[in-house]
C-alpha positions as CSV (number, residue, x, y, z in Angstrom):
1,X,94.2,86.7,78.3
2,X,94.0,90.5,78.0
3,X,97.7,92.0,76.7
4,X,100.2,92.7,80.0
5,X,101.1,96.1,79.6
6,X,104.9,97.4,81.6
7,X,104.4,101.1,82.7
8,X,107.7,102.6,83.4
9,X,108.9,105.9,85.1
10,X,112.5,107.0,86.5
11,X,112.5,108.3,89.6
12,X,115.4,110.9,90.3
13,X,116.8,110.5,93.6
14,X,120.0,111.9,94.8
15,X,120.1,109.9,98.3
16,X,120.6,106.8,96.9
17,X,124.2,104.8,95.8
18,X,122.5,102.6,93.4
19,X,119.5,102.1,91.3
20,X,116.5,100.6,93.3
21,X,113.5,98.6,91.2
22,X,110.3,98.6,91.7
23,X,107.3,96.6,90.6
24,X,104.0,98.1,91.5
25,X,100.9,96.5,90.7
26,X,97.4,96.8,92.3
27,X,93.4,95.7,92.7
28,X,94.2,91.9,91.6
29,X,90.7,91.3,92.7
30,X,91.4,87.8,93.4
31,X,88.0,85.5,93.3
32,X,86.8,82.2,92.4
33,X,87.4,82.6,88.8
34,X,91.0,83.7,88.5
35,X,93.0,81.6,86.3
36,X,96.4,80.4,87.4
37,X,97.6,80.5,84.0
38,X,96.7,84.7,84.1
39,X,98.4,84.7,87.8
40,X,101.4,82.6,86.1
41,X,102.0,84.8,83.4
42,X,102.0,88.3,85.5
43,X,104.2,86.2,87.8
44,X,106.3,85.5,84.9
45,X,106.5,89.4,83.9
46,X,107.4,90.6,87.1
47,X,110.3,88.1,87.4
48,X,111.5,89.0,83.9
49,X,112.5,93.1,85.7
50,X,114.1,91.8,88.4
51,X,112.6,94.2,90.9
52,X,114.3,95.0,94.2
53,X,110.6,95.1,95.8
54,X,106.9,94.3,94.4
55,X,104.7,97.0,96.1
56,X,100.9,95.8,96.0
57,X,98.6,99.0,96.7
58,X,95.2,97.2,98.0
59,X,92.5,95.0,96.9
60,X,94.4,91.8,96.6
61,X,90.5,90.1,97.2
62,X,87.8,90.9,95.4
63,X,85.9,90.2,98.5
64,X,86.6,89.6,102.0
65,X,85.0,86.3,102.0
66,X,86.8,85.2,99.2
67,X,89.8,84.4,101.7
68,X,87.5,82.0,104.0
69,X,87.6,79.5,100.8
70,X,90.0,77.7,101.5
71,X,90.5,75.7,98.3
72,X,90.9,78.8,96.3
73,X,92.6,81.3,98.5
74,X,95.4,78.4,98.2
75,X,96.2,79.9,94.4
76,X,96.6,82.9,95.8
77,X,98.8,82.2,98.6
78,X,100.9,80.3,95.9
79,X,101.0,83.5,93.3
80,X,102.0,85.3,96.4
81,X,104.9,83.1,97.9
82,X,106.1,82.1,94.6
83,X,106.8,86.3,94.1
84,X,108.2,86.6,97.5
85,X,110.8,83.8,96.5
86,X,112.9,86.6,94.7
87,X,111.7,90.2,96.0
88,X,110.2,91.1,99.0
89,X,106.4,91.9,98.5
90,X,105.0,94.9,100.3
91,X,101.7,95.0,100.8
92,X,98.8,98.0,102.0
93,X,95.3,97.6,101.8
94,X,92.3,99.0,100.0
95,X,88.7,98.8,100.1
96,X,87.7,95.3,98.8
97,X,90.2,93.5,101.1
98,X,88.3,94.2,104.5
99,X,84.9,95.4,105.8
100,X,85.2,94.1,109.7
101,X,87.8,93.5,112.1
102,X,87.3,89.7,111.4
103,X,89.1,90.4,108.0
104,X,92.2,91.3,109.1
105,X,92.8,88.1,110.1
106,X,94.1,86.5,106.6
107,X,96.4,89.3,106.3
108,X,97.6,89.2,110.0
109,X,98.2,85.8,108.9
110,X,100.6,86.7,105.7
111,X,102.8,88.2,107.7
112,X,104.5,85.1,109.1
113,X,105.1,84.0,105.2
114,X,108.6,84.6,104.3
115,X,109.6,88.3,102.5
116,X,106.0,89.1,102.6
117,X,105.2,92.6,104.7
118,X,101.5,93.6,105.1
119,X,101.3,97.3,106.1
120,X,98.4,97.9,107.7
121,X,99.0,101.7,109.5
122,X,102.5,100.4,109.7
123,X,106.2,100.7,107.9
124,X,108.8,98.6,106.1
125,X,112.4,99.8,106.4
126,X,116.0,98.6,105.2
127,X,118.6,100.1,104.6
128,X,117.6,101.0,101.0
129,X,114.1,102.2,101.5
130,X,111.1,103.2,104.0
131,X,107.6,102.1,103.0
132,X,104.4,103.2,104.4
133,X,101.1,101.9,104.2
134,X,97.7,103.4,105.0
135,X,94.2,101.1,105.3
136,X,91.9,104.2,104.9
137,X,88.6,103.6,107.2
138,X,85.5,101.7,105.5
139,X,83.5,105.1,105.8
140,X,86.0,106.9,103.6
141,X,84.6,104.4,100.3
142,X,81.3,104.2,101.6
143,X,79.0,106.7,103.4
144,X,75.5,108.5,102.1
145,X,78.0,111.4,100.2
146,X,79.8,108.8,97.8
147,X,82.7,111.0,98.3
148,X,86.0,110.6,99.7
149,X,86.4,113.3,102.1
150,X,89.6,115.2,102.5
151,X,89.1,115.9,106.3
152,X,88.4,112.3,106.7
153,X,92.0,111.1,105.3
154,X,94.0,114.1,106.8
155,X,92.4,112.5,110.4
156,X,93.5,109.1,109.0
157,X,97.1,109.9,108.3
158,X,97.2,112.2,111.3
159,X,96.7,109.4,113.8
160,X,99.6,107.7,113.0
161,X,101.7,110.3,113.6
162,X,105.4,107.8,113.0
163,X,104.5,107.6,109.6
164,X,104.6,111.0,109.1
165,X,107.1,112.9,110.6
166,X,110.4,112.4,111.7
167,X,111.2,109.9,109.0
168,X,114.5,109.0,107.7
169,X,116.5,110.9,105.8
170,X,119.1,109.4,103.9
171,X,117.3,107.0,102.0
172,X,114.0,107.1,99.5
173,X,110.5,107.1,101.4
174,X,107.4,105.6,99.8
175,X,103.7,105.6,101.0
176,X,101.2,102.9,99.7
177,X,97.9,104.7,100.0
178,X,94.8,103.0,98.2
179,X,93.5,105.4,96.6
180,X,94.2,109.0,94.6
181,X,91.7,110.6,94.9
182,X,93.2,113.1,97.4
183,X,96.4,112.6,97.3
184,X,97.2,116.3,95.0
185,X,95.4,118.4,97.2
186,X,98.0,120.7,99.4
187,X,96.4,120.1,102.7
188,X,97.0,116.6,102.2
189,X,100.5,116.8,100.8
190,X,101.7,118.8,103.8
191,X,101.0,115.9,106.1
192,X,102.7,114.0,103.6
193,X,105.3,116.4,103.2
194,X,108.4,113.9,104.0
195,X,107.5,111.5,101.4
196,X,109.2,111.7,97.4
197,X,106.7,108.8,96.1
198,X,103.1,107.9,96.3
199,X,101.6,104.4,95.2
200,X,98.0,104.4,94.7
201,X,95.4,102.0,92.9
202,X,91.9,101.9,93.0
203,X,90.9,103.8,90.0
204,X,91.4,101.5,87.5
205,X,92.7,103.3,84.8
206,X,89.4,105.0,85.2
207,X,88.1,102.3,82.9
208,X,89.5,103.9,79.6
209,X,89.6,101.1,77.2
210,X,93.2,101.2,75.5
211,X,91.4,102.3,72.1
212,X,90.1,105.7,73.6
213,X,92.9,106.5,75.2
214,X,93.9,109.6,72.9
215,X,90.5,111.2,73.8
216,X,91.4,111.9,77.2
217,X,93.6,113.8,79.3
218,X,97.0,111.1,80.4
219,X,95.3,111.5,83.7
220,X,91.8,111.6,83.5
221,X,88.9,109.0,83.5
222,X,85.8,107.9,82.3
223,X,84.8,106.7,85.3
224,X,85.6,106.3,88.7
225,X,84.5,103.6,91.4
226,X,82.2,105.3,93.0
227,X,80.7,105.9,89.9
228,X,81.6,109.3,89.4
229,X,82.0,110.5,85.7
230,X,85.3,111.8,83.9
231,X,87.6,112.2,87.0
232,X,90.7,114.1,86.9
233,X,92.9,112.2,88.9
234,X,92.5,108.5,87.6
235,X,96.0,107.0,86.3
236,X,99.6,107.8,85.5
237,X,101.7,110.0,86.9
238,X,101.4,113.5,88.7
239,X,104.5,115.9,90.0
240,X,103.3,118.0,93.5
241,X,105.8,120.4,93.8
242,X,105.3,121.4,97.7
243,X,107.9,123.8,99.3
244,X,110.5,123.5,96.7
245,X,110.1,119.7,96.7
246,X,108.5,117.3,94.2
247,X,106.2,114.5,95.6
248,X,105.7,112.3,93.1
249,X,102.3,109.9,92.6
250,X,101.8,106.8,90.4
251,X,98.5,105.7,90.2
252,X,98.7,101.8,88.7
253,X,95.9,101.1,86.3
254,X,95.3,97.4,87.8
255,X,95.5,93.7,87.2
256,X,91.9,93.0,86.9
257,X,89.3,96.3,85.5
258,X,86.4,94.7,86.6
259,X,85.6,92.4,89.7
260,X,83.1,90.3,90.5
261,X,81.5,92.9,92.8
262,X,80.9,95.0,89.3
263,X,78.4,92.0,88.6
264,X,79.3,88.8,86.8
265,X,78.2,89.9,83.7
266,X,80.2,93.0,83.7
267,X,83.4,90.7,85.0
268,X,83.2,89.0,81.3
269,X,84.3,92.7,79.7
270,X,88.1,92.7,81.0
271,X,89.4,90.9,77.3
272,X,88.7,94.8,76.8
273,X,91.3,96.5,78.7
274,X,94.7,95.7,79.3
275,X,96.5,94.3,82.9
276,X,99.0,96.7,84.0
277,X,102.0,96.8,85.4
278,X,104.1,99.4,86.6
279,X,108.4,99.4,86.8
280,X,109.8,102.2,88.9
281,X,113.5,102.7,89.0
282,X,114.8,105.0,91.8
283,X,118.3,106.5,90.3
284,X,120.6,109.3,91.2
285,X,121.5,109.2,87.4
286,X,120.7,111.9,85.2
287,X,121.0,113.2,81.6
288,X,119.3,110.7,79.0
289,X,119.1,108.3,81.8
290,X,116.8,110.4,83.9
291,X,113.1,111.7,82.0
């Protein structure tokens, strides 16, 4: 199995009593061909950082279709309720997880499983956190442009105007929002404006293999999914400053690089890159503590 590799980054937070933990992972692309021993052993990581919450930012399937096998999506219900046995798992949804209505229905269905939360236009809140997630439209992945339009996701996040304004206060607030792409540019941020953290997948890691990393930019690609070549905004993390406060994004480089959808062949290439997992601790400590 490709090398599990833990990403971490502190979080300054001054609302907060005591330190919150955060696993973020992303794009499991769960098919046919996913080993349990590979589920096991990412199971086995994320219990070894106790995290208060496991935050999955989309494409949990590989397909839609995948969850009407019934034998199979039976491994991933088990991955998925033996995580929730020790932190609640927070889900939001990305472009490989549904193309109709009909698809819905397996994550509708998720819900009723214990300490599992799937956020589809809808929140999560304690009295630690608040947790967004958006499902961005089918349209916004795939239309005749290949591009993810701007005006498209500001009329997304604009419908559901409770996730946007008026939100708590006194405690951190997370979105889960599939993908990056957009998610620096100002007119986006405004709308976004209440938010201190941003969870996004999708990219990949823009497919750098771990041996080229020092030829690129800490946030830049080689490619993006819709094929789209060195993009900026691909991995790691980026600090908005907006109106004197700092939104921060994490873009997790994902459990699986390439899916079955990339073409079987291609699927046989992921010994290549590394899984990746990302720990986020929300502190109000600074000094050495705080990076």
């Amino acid at each position: 199995m490709n090398k599990i590799e833990v990403h971490k980054d502190i979080i300054y937070n001054s609302k907060i009593n005591n330190d919150i933990v955060i696993i973020h992972i992303g794009d499991i692309h769960f098919n046919k061909y996913t080993k349990d021993s590979r589920l096991n052993l990412i199971k086995e990581e994320i219990h070894k950082n106790n995290p208060d919450y496991i935050l999955i930012t989309g494409d949990i399937l590989d397909n839609p279709t995948v969850s009407k096998d019934k034998i199979n999506i039976k491994r991933l219900l088990i991955f998925l309720t033996e995580l929730a046995k020790f932190s609640k798992v927070i889900i939001s949804l990305g472009n490989h997880d549904v193309f109709r209505d009909e698809d819905y229905k397996f994550f509708k269905n998720l819900n009723d499983l214990k300490n599992i939360y799937v956020l589809n236009n809808e929140s999560y809140m304690d009295e630690l956190i608040y947790i967004s997630g958006f499902t961005l439209p089918t349209s916004y992945y795939y239309n005749m442009s290949k591009n993810e339009s701007k005006e498209m996701l500001m009329d997304h996040i604009k419908k559901y105007k409770k996730l946007t304004t008026n939100l708590p206060i006194s405690i951190p607030k997370i979105s889960l929002i599939h993908s990056p792409i957009r998610l620096t540019d100002k007119e986006v941020l405004i709308i976004l404006k209440e938010y201190d953290l941003l969870l996004s997948g999708h990219m990949h890691s823009g497919m750098v293999p771990k041996m080229l990393n020092k030829l690129f930019n800490k946030n830049a690609g080689l490619i993006s999914p819709n094929k789209r070549l060195f993009p900026s905004i691909a991995r790691g993390r980026i600090e908005n400053i907006l109106l004197n406060k700092k939104i921060t994004l994490i873009i997790t480089g994902g459990i699986t690089k390439l899916g079955l959808t990339s073409s079987k062949i291609l699927s046989k290439l992921n010994f290549v890159y590394n899984t990746d997992i990302n720990k986020i601790i929300i502190t109000n400590k600074k000094g050495r503590y705080y990076e």
